[in-house]
C-alpha positions in Angstrom: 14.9 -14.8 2.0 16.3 -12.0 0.1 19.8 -12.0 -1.4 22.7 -9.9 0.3 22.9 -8.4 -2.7 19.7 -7.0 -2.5 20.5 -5.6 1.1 23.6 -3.8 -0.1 21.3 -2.3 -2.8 19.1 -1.2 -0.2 21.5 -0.2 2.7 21.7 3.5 1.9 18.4 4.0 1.8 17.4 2.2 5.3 20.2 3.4 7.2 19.1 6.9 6.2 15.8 6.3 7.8 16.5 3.6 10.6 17.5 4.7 14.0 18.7 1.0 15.1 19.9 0.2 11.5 22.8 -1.8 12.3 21.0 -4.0 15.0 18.5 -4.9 12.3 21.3 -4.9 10.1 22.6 -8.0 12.4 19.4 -9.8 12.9 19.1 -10.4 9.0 22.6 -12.2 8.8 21.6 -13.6 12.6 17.9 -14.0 13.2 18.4 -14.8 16.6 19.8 -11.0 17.9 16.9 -9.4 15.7 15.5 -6.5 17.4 11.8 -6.5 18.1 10.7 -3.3 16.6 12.9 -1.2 13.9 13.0 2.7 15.0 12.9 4.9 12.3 14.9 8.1 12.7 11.3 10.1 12.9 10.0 8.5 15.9 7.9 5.8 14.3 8.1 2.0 14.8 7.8 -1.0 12.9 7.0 -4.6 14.4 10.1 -6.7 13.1 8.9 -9.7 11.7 10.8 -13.0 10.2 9.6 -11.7 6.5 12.9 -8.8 5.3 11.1 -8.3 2.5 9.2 -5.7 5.0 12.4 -3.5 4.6 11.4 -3.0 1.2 8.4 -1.6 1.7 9.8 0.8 4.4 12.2 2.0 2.2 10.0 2.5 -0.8 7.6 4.9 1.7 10.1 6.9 3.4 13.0 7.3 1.8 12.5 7.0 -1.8 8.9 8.4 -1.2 7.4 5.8 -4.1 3.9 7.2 -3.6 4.0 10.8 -2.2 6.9 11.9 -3.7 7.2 16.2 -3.4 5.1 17.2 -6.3 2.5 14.8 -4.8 2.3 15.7 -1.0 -0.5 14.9 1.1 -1.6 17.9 3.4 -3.0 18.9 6.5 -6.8 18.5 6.2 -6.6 15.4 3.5 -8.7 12.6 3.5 -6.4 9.5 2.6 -7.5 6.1 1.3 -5.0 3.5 1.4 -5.4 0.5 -0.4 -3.3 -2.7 0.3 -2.1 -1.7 4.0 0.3 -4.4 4.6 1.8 -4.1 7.7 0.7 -0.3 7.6 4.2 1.9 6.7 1.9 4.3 4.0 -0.8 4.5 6.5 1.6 5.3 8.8 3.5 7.5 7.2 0.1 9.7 5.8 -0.7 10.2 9.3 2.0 12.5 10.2 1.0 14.8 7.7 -2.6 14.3 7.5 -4.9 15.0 11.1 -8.1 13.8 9.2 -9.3 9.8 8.4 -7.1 7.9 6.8 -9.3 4.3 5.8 -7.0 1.6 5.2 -8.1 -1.6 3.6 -6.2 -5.1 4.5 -7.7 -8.7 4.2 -4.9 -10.8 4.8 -4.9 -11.6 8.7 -1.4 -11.9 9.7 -0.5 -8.4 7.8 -3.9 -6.8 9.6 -2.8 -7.8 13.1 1.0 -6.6 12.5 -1.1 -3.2 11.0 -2.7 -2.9 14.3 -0.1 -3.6 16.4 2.2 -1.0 14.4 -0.2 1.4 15.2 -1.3 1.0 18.4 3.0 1.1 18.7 2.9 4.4 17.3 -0.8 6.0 19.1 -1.9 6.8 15.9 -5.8 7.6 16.5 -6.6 8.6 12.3 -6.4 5.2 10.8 -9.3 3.1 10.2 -7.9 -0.4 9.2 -11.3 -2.1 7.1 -10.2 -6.2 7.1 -11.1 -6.7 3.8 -10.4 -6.0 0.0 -11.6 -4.2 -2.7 -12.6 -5.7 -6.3 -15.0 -5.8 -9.0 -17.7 -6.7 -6.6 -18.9 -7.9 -3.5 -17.8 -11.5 -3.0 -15.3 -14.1 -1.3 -12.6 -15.0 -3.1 -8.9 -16.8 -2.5 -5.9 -14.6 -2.1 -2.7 -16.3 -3.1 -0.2 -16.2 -0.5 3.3 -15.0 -2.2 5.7 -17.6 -0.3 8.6 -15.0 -0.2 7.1 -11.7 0.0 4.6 -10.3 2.5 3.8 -7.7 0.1 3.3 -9.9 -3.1 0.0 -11.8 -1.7 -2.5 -11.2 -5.1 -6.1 -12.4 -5.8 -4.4 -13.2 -9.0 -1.8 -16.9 -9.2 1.6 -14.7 -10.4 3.7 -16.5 -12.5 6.8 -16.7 -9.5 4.2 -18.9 -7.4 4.8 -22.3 -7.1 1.9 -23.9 -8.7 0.7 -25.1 -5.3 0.5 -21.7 -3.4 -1.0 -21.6 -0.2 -4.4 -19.7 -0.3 -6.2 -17.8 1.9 -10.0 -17.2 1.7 -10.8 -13.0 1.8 -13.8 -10.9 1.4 -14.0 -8.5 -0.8 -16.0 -5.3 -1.8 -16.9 -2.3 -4.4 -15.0 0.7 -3.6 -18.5 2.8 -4.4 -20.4 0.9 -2.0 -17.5 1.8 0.5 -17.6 5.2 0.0 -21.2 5.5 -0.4 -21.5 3.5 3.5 -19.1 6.4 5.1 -21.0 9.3 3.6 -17.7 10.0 2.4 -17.8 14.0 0.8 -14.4 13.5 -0.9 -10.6 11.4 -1.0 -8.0 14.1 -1.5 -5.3 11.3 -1.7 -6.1 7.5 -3.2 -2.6 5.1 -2.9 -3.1 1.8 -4.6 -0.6 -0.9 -4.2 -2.6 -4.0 -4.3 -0.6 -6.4 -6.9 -2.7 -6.3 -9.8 -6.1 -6.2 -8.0 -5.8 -2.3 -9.4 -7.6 -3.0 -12.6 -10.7 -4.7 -10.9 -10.8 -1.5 -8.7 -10.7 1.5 -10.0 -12.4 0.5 -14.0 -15.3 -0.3 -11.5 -16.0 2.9 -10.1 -18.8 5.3 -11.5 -18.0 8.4 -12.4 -20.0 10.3 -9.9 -17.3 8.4 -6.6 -14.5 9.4 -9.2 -15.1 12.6 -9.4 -15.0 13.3 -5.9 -11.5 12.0 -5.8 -8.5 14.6 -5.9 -5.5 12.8 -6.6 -4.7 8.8 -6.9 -0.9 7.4 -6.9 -0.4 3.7 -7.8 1.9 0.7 -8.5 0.2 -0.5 -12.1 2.0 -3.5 -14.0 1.1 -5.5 -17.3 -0.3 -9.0 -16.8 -1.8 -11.1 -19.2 -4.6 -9.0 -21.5 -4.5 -6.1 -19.1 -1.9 -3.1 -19.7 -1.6 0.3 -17.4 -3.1 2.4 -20.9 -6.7 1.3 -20.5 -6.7 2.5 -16.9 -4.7 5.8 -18.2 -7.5 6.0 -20.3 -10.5 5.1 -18.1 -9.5 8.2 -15.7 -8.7 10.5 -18.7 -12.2 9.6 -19.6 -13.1 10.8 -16.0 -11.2 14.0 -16.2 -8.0 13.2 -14.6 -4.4 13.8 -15.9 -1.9 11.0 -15.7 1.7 10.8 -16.0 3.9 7.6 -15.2 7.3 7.0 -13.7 9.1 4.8 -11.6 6.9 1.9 -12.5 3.6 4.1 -10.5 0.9 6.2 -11.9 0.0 10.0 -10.8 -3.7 10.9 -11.6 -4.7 14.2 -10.4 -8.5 15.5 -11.1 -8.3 18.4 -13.4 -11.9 19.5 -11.4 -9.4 20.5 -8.4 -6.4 22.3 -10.3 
């Protein structure tokens, strides 16, 4: 559970985007009058499940904008890739600025089946939801199940995990061979929030899928040998400029200013 504290940090932000705020508002302090779905004050709605730390996330992507923030929009005719869906909010939210695909890539089952059902909620018809992950390579591998946050599950045991975490067998894939499968032409807009599965992702891509993607915004953190400035470097490398802030990363190819 997440301290009250915590919730009055947040408050502002949700109420400015939740329609029902003070019914969900309720149902955190009393479980039992939590409201099925939360309304957003755009139309949308979010499945309300037991874990709060979902609030987060829906603040992060429409209020304070963590990923698409205005110098970083995602427009009309983008192709969006989305990687670590959760329960969907970024997907989501891409699709009511974007009418072309939006892939989405998700391998833990009880955030995939909340995805789907948030969008089946919403008849959204441009998300494709792919049930696995993206690494290094092509392999199965156990995901560690964060025991307090639905968005903190990680290929990687995090220090905060109990030493016996629950795990949680996934498949995962190459982002190249991905692309290659779609005939994909180009990704206008790569988000990455996948808890330090970033690394194994993107320093594994080949120049040629690289440089057919426009702009990529992430969530990058330090963790054991591996810090944000060899991946600054890897895509400087590939022709993109970088710039971080707020704890995320902006890379925009330079071959489409």
């Amino acid at each position: 559970m997440l301290s009250l504290v915590n919730y009055v940090k947040m408050s502002y932000g949700l109420t400015s985007v939740i329609q029902n705020s003070l019914s969900v508002w309720i149902g955190v302090i009393f479980p039992f009058f939590r409201p099925k779905w939360i309304e957003l004050k755009n139309g949308l709605f979010f499945k309300n499940r037991w874990k709060n730390s979902d609030l987060f996330i829906l603040k992060e992507v429409f209020f304070d904008q963590l990923y698409s923030p205005p110098f970083f929009s995602i427009w009309t005719h983008d192709v969006v890739v989305d990687i670590g869906g959760q329960m969907g909010a970024f997907s989501i939210y891409a699709s009511q600025y974007t009418k072309n695909k939006i892939y989405s890539f998700e391998p833990f089952d009880e955030n995939y089946l909340l995805f789907e059902e948030n969008v089946q909620k919403n008849s959204i018809v441009n998300i494709c939801i792919e049930k696995y992950g993206l690494g290094d390579s092509k392999k199965e591998i156990d995901l560690y199940i964060h025991p307090k946050n639905s968005w903190g599950h990680s290929i990687y045991h995090k220090s905060e995990m109990p030493q016996q975490v629950q795990k949680k067998s996934i498949l995962l894939d190459r982002f190249d061979d991905f692309f290659q499968r779609n005939w994909l032409e180009r990704i206008d807009f790569m988000k990455i929030d996948c808890e330090w599965a970033e690394y194994d992702i993107i320093l594994n891509m080949n120049h040629q899928v690289l440089s057919k993607i426009v702009k990529i915004a992430m969530e990058i953190e330090t963790f054991w040998d591996k810090k944000p400035e060899t991946i600054i470097q890897f895509l400087e490398a590939n022709g993109f400029k970088c710039a971080q802030m707020w704890g995320s990363l902006f890379a925009i190819n330079t071959k489409y200013l």
